[in-house]
KOLVO-115662 format. One record per atom (N, C-alpha, C, O): residue number from 1; residue in one letter; atom name; y, z, x. Coordinates in steps of 0.001 Angstrom, whole numbers, padded with zeros to 6 digits. Example, Ala and Ser with C-alpha at 12.3 -4.5 7.8 and 13.67 -1.06 7.14 Angstrom:
# residues 2
k  r  a  c2  c3  c1
1  A  N  -005690  007800  013190
1  A  CA  -004500  007800  012300
1  A  C  -003300  007800  013200
1  A  O  -003319  008465  014236
2  S  N  -002250  007080  012850
2  S  CA  -001060  007140  013670
2  S  C  000030  007870  012900
2  S  O  001138  008039  013409
This chain:
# residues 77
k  r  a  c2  c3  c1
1  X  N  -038477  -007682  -008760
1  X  CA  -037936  -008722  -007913
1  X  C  -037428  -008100  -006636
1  X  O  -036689  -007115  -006603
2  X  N  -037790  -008620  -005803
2  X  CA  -037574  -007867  -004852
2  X  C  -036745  -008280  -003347
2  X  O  -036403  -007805  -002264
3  X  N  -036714  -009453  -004120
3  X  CA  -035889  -010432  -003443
3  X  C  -033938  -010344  -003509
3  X  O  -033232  -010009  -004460
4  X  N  -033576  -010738  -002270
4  X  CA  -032295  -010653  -002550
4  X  C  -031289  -011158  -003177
4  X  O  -031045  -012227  -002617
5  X  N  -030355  -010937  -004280
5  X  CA  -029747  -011468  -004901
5  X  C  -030239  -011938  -006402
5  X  O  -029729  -012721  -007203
6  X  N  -031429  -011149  -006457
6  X  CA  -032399  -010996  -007405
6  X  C  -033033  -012888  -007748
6  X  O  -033309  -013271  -008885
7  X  N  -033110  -013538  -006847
7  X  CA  -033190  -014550  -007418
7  X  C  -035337  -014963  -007722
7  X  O  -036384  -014770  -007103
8  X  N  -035002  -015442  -008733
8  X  CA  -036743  -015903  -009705
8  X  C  -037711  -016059  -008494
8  X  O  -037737  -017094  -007828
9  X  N  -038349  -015196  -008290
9  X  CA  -039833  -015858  -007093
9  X  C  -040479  -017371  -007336
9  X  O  -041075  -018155  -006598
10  X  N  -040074  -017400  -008717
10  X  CA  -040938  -019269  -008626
10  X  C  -039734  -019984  -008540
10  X  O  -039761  -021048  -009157
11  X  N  -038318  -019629  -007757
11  X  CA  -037019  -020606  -007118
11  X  C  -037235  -020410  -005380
11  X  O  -036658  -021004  -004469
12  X  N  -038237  -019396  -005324
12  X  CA  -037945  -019210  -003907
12  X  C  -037568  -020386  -002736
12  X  O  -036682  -020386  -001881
13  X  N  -038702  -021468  -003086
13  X  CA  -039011  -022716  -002067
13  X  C  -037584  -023781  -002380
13  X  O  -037415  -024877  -001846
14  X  N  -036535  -023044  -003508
14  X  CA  -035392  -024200  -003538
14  X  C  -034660  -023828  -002654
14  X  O  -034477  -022657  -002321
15  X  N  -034044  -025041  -002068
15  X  CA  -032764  -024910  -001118
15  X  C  -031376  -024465  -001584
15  X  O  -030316  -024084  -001087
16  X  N  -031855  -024677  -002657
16  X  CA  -029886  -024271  -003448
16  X  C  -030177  -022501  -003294
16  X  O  -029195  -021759  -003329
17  X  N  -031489  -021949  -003135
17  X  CA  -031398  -020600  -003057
17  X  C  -031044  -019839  -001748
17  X  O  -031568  -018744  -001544
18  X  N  -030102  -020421  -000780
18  X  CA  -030432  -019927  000405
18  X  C  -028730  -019445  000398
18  X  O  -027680  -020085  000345
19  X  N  -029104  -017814  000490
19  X  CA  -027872  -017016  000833
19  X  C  -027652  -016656  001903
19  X  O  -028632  -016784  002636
20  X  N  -026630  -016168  002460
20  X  CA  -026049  -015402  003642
20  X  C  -026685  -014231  003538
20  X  O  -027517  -014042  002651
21  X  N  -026315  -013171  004574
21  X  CA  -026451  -012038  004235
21  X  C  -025560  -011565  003988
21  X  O  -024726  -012466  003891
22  X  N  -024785  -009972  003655
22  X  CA  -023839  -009356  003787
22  X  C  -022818  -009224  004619
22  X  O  -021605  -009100  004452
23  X  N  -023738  -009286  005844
23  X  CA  -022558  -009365  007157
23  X  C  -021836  -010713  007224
23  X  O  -020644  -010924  007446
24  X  N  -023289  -011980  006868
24  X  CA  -022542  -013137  007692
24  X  C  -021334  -013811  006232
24  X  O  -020578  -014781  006278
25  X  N  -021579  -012871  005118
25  X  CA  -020625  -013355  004200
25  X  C  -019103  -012721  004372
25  X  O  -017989  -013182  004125
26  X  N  -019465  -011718  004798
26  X  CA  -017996  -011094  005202
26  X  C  -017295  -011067  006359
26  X  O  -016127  -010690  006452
27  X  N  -018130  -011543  007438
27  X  CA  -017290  -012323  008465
27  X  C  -017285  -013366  008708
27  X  O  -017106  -013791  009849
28  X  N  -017498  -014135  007610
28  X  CA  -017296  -015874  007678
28  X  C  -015872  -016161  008064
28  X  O  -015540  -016953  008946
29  X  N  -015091  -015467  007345
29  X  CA  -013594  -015979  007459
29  X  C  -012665  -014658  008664
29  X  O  -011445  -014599  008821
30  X  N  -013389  -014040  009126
30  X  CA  -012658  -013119  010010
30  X  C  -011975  -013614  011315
30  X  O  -012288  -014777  011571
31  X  N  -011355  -013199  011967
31  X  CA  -010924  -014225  013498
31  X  C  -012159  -012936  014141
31  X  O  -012799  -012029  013608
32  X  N  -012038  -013450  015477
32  X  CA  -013002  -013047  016533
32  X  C  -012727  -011447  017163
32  X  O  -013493  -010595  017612
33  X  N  -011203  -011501  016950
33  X  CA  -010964  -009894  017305
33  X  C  -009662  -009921  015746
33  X  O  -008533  -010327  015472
34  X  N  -010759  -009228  015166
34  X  CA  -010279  -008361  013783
34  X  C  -010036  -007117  013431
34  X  O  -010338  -006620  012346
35  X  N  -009393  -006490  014479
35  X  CA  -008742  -005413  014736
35  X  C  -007483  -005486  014682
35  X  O  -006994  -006014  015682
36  X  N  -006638  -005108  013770
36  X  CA  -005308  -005050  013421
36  X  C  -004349  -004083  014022
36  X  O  -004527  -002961  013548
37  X  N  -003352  -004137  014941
37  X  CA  -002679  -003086  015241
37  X  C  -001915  -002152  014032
37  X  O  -001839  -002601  012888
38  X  N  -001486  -001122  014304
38  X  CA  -001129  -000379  013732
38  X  C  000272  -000144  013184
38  X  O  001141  000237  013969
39  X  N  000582  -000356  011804
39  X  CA  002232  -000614  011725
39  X  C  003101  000196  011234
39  X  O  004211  -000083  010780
40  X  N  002407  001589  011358
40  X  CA  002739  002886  011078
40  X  C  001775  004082  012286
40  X  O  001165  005089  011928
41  X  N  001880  003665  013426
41  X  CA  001448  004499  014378
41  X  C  001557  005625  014424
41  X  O  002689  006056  014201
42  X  N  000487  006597  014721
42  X  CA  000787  008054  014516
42  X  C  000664  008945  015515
42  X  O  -000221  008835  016363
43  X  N  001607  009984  015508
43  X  CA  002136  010881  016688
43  X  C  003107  009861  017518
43  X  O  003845  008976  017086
44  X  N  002888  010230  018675
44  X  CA  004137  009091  019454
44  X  C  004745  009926  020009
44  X  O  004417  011107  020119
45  X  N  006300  009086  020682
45  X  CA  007404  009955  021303
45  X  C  008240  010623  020473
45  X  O  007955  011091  019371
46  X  N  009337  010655  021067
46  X  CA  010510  011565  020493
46  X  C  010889  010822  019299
46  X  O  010717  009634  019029
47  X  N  011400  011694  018686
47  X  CA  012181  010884  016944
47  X  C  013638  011624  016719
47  X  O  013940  012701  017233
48  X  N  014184  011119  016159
48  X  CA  015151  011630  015523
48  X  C  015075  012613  015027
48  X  O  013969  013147  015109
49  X  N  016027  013265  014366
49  X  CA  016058  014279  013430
49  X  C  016707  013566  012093
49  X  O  017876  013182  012132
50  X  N  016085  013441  011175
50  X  CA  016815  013243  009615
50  X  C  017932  013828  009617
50  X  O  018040  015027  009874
51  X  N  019089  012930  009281
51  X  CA  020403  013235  008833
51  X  C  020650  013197  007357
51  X  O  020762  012233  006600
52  X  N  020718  014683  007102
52  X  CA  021026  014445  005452
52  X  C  022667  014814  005200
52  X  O  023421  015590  005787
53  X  N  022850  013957  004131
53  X  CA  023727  014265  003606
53  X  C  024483  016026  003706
53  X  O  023687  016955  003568
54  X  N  026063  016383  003954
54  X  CA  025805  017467  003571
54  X  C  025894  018345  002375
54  X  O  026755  017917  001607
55  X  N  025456  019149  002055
55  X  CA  025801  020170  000585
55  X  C  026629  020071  000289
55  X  O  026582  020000  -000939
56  X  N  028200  019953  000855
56  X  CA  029488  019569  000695
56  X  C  029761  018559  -000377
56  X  O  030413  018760  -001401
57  X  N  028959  017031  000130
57  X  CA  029327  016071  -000182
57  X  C  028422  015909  -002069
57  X  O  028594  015123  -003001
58  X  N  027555  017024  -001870
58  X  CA  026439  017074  -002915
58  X  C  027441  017925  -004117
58  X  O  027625  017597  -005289
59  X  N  027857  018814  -003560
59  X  CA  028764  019900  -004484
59  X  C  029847  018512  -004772
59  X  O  029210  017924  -005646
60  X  N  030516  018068  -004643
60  X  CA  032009  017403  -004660
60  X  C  031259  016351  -005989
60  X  O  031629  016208  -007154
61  X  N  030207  015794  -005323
61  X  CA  029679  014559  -006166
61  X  C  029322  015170  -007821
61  X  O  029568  014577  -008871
62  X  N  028811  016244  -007693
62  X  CA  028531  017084  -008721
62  X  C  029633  017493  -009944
62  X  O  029370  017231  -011118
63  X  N  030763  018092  -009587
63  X  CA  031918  018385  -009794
63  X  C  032395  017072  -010091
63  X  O  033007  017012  -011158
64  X  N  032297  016050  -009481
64  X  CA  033650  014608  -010050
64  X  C  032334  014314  -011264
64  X  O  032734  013904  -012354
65  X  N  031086  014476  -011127
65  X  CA  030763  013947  -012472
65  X  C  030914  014556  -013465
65  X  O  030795  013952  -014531
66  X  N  031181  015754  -013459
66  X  CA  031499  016878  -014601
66  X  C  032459  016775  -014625
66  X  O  032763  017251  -015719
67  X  N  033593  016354  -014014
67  X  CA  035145  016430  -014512
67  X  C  035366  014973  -015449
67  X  O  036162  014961  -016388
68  X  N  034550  013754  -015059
68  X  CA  034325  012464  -015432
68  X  C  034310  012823  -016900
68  X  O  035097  012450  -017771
69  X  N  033135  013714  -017019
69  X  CA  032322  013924  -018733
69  X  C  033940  014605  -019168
69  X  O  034814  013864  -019618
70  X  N  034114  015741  -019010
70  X  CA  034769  016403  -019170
70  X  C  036690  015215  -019814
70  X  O  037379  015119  -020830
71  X  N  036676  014696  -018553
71  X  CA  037511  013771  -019261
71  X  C  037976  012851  -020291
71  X  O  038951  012570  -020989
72  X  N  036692  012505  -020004
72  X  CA  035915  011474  -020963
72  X  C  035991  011901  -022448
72  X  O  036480  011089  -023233
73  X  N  035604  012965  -022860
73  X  CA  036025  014029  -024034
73  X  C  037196  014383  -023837
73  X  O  037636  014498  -024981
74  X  N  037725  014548  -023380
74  X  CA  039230  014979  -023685
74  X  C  039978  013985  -024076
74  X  O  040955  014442  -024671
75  X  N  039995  012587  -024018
75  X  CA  040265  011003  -023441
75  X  C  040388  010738  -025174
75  X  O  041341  010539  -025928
76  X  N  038730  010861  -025382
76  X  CA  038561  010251  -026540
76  X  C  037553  010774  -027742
76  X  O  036486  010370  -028205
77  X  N  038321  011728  -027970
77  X  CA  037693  013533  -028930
77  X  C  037089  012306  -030197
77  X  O  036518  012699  -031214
């Protein structure tokens, strides 16, 4: 079969057999300029610098949860 969409050579002459092609099926529903801008643009100008947290605040957080546990057992052996 050699026909597209494999359809029966003795359906050829029906009208219910009449397909699109590939292209005109996939831009049936497209707008006219289907080019999408970009909403993660890449390279560019200047940026920030990431502000992290500091080690300080990482050590302290660390320590109150271990004193927490630590309490916590002592609290209620």
């Amino acid at each position: 079969m050699s026909t597209p969409h494999e359809i029966d050579p003795r359906a050829a002459g029906d009208p219910r057999n009449v397909y699109p092609s590939d292209e005109q099926f996939y831009m049936s529903d497209r707008p006219a300029d289907c080019v999408l801008p970009e909403d993660r643009p890449r390279g560019g100008g200047p940026t920030e610098p990431v502000k992290h947290r500091s080690s300080w605040a990482t050590v302290m957080m660390i320590v109150g949860i271990i004193l927490l546990i630590l309490f916590g057992i002592a609290l209620f052996p």
